[in-house]
C-alpha positions in Angstrom: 0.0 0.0 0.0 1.1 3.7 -0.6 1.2 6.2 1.4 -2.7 7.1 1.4 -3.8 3.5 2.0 -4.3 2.7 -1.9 -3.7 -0.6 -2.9 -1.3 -0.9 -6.2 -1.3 -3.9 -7.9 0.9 -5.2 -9.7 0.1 -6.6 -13.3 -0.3 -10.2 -12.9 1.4 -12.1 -15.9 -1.0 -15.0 -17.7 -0.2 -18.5 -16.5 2.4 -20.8 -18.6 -0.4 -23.3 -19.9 -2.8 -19.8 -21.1 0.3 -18.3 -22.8 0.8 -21.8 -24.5 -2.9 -22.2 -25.6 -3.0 -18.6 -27.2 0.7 -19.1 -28.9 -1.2 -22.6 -29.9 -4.1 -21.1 -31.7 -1.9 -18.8 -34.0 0.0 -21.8 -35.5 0.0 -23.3 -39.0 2.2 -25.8 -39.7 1.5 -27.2 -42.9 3.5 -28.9 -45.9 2.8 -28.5 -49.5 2.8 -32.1 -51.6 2.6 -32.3 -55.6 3.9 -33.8 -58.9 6.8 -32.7 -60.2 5.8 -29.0 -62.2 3.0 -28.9 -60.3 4.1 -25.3 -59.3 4.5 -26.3 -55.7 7.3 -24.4 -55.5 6.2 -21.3 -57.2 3.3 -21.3 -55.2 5.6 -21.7 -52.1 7.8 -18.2 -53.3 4.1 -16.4 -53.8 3.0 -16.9 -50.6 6.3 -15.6 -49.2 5.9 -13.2 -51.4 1.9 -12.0 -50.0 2.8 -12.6 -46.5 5.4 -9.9 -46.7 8.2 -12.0 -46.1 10.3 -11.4 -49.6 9.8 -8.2 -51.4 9.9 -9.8 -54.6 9.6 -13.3 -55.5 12.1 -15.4 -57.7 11.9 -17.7 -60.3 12.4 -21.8 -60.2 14.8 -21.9 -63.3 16.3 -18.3 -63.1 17.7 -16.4 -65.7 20.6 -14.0 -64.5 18.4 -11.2 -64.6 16.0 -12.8 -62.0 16.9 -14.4 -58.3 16.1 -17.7 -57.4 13.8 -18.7 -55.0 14.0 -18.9 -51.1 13.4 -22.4 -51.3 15.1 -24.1 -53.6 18.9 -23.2 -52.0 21.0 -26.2 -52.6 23.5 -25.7 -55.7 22.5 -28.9 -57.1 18.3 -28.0 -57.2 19.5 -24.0 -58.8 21.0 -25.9 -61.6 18.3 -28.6 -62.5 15.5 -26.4 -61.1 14.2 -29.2 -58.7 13.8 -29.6 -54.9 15.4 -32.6 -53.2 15.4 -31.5 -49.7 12.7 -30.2 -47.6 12.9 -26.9 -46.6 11.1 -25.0 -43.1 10.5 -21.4 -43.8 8.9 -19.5 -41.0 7.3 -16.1 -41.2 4.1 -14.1 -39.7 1.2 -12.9 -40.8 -2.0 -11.6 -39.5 -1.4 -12.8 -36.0 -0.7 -16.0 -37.5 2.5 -17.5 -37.1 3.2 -19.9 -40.3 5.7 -23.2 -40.4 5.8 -23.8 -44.1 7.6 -27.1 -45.3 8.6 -27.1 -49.2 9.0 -30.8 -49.5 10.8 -32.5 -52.6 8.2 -34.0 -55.8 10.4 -36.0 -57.4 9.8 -39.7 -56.2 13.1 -40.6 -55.9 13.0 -37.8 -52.9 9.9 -39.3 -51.3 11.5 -40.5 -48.2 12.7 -36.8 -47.1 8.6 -35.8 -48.1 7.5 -38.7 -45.9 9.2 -37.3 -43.3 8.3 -34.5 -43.6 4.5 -34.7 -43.1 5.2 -36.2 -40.2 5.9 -33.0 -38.8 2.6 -31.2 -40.1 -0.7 -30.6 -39.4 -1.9 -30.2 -42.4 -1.0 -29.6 -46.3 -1.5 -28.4 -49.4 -2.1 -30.1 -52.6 -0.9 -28.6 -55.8 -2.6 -29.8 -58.7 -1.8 -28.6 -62.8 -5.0 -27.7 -64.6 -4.0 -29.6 -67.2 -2.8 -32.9 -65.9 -4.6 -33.8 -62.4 -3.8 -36.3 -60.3 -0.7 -37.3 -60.8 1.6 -40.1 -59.9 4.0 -38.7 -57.2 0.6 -36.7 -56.0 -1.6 -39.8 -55.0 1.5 -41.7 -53.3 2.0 -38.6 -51.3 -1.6 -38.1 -50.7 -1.6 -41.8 -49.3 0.9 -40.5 -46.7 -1.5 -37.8 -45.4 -4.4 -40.1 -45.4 -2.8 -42.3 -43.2 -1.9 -39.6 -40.9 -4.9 -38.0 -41.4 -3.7 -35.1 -42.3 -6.3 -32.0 -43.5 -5.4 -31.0 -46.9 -6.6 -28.2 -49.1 -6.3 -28.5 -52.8 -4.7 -25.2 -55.0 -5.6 -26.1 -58.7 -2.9 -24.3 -60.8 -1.7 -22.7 -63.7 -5.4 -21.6 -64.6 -3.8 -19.1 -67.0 -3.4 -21.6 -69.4 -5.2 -24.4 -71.4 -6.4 -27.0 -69.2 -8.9 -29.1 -67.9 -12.8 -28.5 -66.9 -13.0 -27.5 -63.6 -15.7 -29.9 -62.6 -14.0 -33.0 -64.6 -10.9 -32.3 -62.0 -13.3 -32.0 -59.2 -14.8 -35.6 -60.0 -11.1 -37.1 -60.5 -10.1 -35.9 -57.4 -13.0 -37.9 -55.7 -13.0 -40.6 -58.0 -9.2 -41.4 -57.6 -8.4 -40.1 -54.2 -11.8 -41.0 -52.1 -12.2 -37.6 -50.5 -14.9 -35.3 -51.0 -14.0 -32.3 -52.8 -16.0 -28.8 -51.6 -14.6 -25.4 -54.3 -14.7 -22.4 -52.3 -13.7 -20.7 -55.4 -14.4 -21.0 -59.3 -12.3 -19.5 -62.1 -13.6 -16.7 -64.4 -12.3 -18.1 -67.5 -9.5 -19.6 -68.0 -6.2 -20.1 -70.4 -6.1 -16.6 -71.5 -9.4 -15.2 -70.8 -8.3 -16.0 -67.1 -9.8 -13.3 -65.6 -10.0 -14.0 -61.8 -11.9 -16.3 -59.5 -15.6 -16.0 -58.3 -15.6 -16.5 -54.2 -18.3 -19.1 -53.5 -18.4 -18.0 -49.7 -19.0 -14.5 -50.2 -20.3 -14.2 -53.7 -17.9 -11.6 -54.8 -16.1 -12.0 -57.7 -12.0 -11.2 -57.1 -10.5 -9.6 -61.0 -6.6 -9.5 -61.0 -4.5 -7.5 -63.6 -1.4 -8.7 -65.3 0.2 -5.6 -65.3 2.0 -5.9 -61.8 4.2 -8.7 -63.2 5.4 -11.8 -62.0 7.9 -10.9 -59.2 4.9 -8.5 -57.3 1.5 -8.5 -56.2 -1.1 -8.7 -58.5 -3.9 -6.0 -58.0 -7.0 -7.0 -57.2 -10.4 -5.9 -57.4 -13.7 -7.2 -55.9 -17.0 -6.9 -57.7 -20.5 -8.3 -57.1 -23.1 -10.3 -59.9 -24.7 -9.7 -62.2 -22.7 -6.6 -63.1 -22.8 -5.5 -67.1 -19.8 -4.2 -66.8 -18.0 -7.8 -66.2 -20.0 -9.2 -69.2 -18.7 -6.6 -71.5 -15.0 -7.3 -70.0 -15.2 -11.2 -69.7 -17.5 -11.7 -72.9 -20.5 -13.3 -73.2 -19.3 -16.6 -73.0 -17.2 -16.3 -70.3 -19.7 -14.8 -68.3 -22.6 -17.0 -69.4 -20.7 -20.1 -68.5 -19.5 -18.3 -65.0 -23.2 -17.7 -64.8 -24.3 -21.1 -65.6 -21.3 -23.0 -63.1 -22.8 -21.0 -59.9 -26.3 -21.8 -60.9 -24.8 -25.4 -61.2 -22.6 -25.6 -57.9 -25.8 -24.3 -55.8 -28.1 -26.9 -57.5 -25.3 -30.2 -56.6 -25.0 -28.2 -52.6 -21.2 -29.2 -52.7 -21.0 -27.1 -49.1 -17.9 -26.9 -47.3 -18.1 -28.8 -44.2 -15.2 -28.4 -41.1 -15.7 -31.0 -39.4 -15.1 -33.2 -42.7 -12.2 -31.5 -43.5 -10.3 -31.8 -39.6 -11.3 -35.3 -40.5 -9.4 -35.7 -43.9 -12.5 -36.6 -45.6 -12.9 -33.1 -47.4 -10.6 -31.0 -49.4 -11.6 -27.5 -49.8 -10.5 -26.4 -53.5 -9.3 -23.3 -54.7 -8.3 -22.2 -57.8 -5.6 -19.6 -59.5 -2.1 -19.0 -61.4 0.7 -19.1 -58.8 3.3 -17.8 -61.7 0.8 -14.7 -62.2 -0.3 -14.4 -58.7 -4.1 -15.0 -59.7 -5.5 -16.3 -56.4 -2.7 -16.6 -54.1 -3.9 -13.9 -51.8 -7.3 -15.7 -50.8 -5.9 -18.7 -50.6 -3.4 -17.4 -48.1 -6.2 -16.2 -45.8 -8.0 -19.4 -46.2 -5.0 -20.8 -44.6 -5.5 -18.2 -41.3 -9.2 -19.4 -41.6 -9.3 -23.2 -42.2 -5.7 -24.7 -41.7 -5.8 -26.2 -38.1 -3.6 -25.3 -34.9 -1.1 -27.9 -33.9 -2.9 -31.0 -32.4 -2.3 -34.0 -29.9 1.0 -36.4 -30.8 0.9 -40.3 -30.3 3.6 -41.4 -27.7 4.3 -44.1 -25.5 2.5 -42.4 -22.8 -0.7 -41.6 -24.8 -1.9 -38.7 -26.6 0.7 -35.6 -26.0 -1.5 -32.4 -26.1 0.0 -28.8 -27.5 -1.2 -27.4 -24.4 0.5 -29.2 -22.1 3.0 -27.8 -19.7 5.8 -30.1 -20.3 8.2 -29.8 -23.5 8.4 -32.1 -25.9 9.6 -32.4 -29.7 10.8 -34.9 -32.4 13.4 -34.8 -34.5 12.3 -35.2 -37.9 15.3 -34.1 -40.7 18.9 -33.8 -40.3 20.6 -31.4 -43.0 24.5 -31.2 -42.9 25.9 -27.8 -44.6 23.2 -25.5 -44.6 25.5 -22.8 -43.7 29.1 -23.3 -46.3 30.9 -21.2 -43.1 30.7 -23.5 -40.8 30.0 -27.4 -42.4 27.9 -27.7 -39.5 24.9 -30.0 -39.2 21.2 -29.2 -38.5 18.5 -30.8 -36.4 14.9 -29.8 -37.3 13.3 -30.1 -34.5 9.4 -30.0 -34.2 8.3 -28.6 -31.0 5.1 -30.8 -29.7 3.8 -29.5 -26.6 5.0 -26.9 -23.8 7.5 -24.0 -23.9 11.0 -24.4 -25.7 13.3 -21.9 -23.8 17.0 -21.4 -25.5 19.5 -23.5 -23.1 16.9 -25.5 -21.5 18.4 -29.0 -20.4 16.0 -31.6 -21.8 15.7 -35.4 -21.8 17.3 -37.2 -25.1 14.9 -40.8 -24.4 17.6 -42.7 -27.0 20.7 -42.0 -25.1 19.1 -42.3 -22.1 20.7 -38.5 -20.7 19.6 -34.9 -20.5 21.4 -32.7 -22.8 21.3 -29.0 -22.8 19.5 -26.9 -26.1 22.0 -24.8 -27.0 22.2 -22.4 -29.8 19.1 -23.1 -31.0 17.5 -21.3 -34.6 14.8 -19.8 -36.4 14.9 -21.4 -39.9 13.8 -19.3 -43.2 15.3 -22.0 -45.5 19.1 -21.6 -45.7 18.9 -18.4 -43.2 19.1 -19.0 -39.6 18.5 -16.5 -36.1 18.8 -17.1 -32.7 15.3 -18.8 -31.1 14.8 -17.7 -27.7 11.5 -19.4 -27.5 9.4 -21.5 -29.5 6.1 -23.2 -29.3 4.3 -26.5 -30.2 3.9 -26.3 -34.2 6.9 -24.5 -34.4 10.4 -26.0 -36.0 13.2 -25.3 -34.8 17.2 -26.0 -35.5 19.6 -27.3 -33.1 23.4 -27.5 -34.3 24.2 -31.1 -34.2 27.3 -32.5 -32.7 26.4 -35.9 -33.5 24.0 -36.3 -30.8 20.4 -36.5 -33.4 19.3 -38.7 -35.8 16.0 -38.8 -37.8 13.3 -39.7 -35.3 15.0 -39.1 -31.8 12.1 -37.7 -29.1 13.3 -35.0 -26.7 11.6 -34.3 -23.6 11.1 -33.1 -20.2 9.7 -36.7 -19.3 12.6 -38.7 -19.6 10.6 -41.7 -20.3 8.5 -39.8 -23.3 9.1 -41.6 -26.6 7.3 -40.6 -29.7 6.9 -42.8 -33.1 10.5 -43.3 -34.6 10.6 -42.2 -38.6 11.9 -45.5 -40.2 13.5 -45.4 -43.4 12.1 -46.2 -47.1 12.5 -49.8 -47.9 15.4 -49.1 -50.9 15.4 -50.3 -54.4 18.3 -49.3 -56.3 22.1 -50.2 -55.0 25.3 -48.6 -55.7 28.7 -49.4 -55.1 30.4 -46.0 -53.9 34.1 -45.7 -54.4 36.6 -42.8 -53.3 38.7 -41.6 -56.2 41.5 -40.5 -54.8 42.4 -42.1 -51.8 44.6 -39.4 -50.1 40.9 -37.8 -49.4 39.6 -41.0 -47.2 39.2 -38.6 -44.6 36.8 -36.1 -45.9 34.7 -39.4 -47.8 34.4 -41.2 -44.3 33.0 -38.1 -43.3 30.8 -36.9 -46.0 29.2 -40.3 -46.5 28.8 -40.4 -42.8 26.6 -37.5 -42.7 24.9 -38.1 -45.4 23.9 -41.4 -44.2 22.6 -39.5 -40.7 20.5 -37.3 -43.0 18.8 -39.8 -44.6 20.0 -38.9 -47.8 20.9 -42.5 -48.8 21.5 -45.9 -45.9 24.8 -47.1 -46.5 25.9 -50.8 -46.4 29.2 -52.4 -45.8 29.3 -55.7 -47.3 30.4 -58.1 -44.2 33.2 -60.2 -46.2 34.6 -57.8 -48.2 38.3 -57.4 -48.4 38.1 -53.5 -48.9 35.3 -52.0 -46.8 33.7 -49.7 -49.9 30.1 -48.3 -49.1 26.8 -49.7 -50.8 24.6 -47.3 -51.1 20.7 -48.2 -51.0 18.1 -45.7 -52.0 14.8 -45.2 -53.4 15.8 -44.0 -56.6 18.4 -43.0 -59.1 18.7 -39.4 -58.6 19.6 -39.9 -54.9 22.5 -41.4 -56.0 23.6 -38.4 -58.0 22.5 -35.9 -55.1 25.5 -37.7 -53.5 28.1 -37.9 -55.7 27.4 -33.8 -56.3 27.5 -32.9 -53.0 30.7 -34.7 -52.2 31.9 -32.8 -54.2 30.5 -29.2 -53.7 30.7 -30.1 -50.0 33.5 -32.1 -49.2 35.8 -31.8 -52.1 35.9 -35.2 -52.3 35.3 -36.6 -56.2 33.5 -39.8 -56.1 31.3 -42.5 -58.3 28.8 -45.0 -58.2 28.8 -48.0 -59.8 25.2 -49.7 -59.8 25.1 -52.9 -58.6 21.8 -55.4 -60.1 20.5 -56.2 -56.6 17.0 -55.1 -56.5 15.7 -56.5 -53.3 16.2 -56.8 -50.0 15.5 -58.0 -46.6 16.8 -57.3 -43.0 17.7 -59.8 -39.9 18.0 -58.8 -36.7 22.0 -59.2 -35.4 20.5 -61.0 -32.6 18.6 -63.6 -34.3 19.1 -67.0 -32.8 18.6 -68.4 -36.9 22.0 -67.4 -37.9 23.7 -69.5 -36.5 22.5 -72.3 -38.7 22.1 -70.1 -41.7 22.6 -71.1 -45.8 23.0 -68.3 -48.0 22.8 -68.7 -51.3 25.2 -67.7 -54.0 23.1 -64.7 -55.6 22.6 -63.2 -52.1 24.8 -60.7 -50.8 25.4 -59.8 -46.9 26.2 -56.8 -45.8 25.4 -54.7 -42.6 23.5 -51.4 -42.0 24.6 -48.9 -39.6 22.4 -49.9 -36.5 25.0 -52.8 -36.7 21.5 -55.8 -38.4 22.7 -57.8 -41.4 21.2 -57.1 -44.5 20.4 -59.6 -47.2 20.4 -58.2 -51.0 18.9 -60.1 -53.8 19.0 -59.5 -57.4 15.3 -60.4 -58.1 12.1 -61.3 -56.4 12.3 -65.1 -57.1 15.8 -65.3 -55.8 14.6 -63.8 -52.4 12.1 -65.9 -51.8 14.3 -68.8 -52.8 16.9 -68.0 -50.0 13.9 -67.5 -47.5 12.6 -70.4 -47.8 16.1 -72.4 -47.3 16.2 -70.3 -43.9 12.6 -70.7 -42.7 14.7 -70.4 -39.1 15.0 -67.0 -39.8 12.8 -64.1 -39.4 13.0 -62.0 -42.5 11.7 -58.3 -42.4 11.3 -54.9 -44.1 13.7 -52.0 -42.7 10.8 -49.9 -41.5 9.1 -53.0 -39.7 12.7 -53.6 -38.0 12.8 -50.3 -37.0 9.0 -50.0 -36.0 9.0 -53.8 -33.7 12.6 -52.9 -32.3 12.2 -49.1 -31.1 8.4 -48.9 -30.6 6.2 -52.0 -30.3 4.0 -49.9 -29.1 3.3 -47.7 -31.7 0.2 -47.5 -34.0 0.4 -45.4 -37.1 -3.4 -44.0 -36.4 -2.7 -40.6 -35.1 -4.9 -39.6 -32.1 -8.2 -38.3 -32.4 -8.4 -34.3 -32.1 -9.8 -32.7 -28.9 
């Protein structure tokens, strides 16, 4: 009390859990899935490019006159103008705090995408006018089913020739089994493109090419039936616009939330990433309908985002990001409580606390200091060897969440070191590599020299790491491909071996959790050796991985509450 006997008080600060339920509710973590072209990466740049983030947006294949995008940073995806890494870029808008992950649409970089969803909570599906569903597009859909992910559906480049917009709206139930609700429709398309009509509202949004590619496109908003937009769309533009609303409001194809939390509705929107025709509402339909973090399966039962406790997973390991210092990133997805910069945690592998320190901010190669982050957020930890893909950190020391087995690989290489005064610098390279999950390396058991195999899902990974041993190691290697196309896993322990019979097309080699590996050079050959050894117990490396570091884990994610 003060002098005259009034009370002051004191500003009482909100408790832990309330701050944590508000920072909650302003997250969107999402990743964006597509085909290769789809313009999932264009779209990516744009809505950097709306959200204020970049000032002006670059190009996938660049000409020197034009920057290349945020994303895409790796020398090896600038010069062929693809993504094979997934990439976190973080940035704010409207109260919203956004955890964008650009994930790789090639299928021979599916592993890194799979990965990667299982750090999101929810995701956007590019589609190309033209073309659909596509092959790389339903696999990676099949991912987000099974995680029941929420997805919302940009349709693409619908500045030029493509599809009918209700002919893609029937494939994508037909082939994918999800109902599909348009919350937009396009006015025109090809070049008489004029803009989308806004099914919620009833407006009609008219963007102008003049702005150019690299800035916003200017918008207007207008209302039906206007005479003015039939004498600038045409009359058979407008009649058929006319004719698709009178259509859509006959078949009732409603949105419907609870459908979409669910992962049985995609809410569809459509536009031209490249010209920025519809990027803008689709990035506030992100605000609106992309969902806050949500619970996390664990050992322990459901993990909520509210709860006190931290808790995260590692899910990606990049080595380089930052050609300064060679170091090696964790990503890190924070599931539940408070991260605080030098916080001692709980590392459930190694069974020991270890302390978070210099932790980062991640806005794809770029990095800042994170003095606090919060469930939904990712966040990256230098890596002194203590992380690998799937590790849980905690303040439970007990807490485990799902490990993030590998791919089961297809193609194998043998990897040999072409100057041999450089041993030092391969070791190392292919060592971290092999903790990124770029490739799993194999050393054949009775070899006389111990040469790497290298097992991967396809082809191109192969020449991801021949290019950055080079640009990253100086270290000038090749692959020779081997014509095992098979293989199969045996647990180091297994009781079987000792009374094993390999046969003479089968190779054995070991992984790096120290369990033989069996390769095989067909199907028929495989099954030939498996049934000579019905002793053994022959297995997949992501059921190995699944049965040995969490029996207890089922892939259904928990029910949202």
């Amino acid at each position: 009390p003060d002098s005259d006997n009034t009370m002051v008080l004191e500003p009482i600060a909100p408790p832990a859990d309330l701050e944590i339920a508000r920072e909650v509710a302003r997250r969107r973590t999402f990743a964006i899935i597509s085909h290769p072209d789809a313009g999932k990466t264009t779209l990516t740049e744009k809505l950097l490019l709306y959200a204020g983030s970049i000032e002006e947006a670059g190009a996938v294949r660049a000409r020197r006159s034009q920057r290349q995008v945020v994303s895409d940073w790796m020398a090896i995806e600038q010069e062929r103008g693809i993504s094979v890494t997934s990439t976190v870029l973080q940035f704010e808008h409207e109260g919203c705090m956004f955890n964008l992950l650009d994930t790789p649409g090639h299928q021979d970089f599916s592993e890194d995408a799979y990965r990667t969803l299982m750090a999101v909570d929810s995701a956007i599906m590019v589609l190309d006018s033209a073309k659909g569903i596509e092959a790389q597009t339903r696999k990676l859909f099949a991912v987000c089913r099974k995680q029941r992910l929420p997805i919302l559906t940009f349709i693409n480049k619908m500045d030029q020739p493509g599809r009918d917009p209700l002919e893609l709206l029937d494939e994508i139930e037909d082939l994918l089994s999800i109902r599909a609700a348009p919350m937009n429709w396009p006015v025109g398309d090809g070049t008489d493109f004029h803009g989308v009509y806004d099914l919620q509202s009833s407006r009609i949004l008219l963007f102008d090419r003049s702005g150019g590619r690299q800035s916003r496109a200017p918008m207007l908003a207008a209302t039906l039936p206007d005479e003015g937009l039939e004498r600038r769309f045409g009359p058979r533009v407008y009649g058929r616009l006319m004719d698709d609303i009178a259509l859509l409001e006959g078949l009732g194809a409603s949105y419907d939330a609870a459908a979409f939390r669910s992962g049985d509705l995609t809410p569809v929107y459509f536009g031209s990433a490249l010209n920025n025709f519809g990027v803008e509402p689709f990035l506030n339909a992100l605000i609106e309908l992309a969902p806050p973090p949500g619970p996390r399966a664990s050992n322990q039962g459901p993990v909520r985002p509210s709860d006190a406790d931290f808790s995260g997973f590692v899910f990606k390991i990049q080595a380089n990001m930052d050609p300064r210092h060679r170091d090696r990133m964790a990503f890190i997805r924070v599931c539940s409580g408070r991260f605080e910069k030098d916080m001692t945690v709980f590392h459930t592998r190694l069974n020991r606390p270890v302390r978070m320190s210099r932790p980062h901010r991640l806005f794809a190669q770029k990095r800042a200091t994170a003095d606090e982050a919060f469930p939904g957020d990712v966040i990256g930890l230098t890596n002194p060897g203590l992380f690998v893909v799937g590790d849980t950190v905690a303040s439970s020391p007990k807490l485990q969440f799902a490990p993030i087995p590998p791919f089961q690989p297809e193609y194998f290489g043998l990897l040999r070191n072409l100057h041999v005064d450089k041993s030092k610098q391969f070791n190392k390279g292919v060592s971290q590599l092999a903790e990124e999950g770029v490739i799993q390396v194999l050393y054949p058991e009775d070899a006389a020299r111990r040469e790497p195999i290298l097992a991967a899902v396809g082809m191109l990974q192969f020449d991801v790491v021949v290019a950055r041993l080079a640009a990253e190691y100086q270290v000038e290697a090749r692959i020779e491909p081997l014509e095992y196309t098979c293989a199969r896993w045996v647990r180091a322990d297994d009781p079987g071996l000792a009374t094993a019979h390999w046969t003479a097309q089968s190779l054995l080699a070991r992984d790096g959790r120290g369990h033989f590996v069996l390769l095989f050079p067909s199907e028929w050959a495989m099954k030939y050796c498996m049934d000579k050894n019905p002793q053994i117990r022959f297995e997949t490396v992501d059921d190995l991985v699944l049965q040995t570091e969490a029996p207890w884990f089922s892939a259904e994610r928990p029910d949202p509450a």
